[in-house]
Steps between C-alpha positions, in 0.01 A plus 500: 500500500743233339806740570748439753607837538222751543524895488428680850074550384501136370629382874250719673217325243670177597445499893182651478340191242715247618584496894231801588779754595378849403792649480561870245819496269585801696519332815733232327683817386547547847575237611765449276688873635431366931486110457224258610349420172538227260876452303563691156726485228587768245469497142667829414329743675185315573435259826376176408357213765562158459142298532684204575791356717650564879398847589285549170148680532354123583747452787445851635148521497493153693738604756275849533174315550686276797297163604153470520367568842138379672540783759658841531640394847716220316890649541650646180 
């Protein structure tokens, strides 16, 4: 996936083979009415999401995975 822009079922692919996020287009759908997913653009009518870049699908899956943790009783 060389594109910087990918289509809502590209960006669920993405997470999934890339940062392990199983996420459906339909929740990105969503999340894209309510909020708490990753940034979009629009090309026309159709949402694209940026790969790349402050609050790209890189930068959001990081900040959704948090830190690393040895323990569940480490604070959030």
């Amino acid at each position: 996936m060389r594109k910087p822009r990918l289509r809502r079922w590209e960006a669920a692919e993405y997470l999934k083979l890339i940062h392990g996020i199983e996420v459906a287009p339909a929740t990105l759908s969503k999340w894209a009415t309510n909020g708490g997913g990753p940034v979009f653009q629009k090309i026309n009518r159709t949402p694209v999401y940026p790969k790349d870049g402050e609050n790209g699908l890189d930068d959001w899956a990081v900040r959704k995975l948090g830190a690393p943790r040895s323990s569940t009783s480490e604070m959030a």
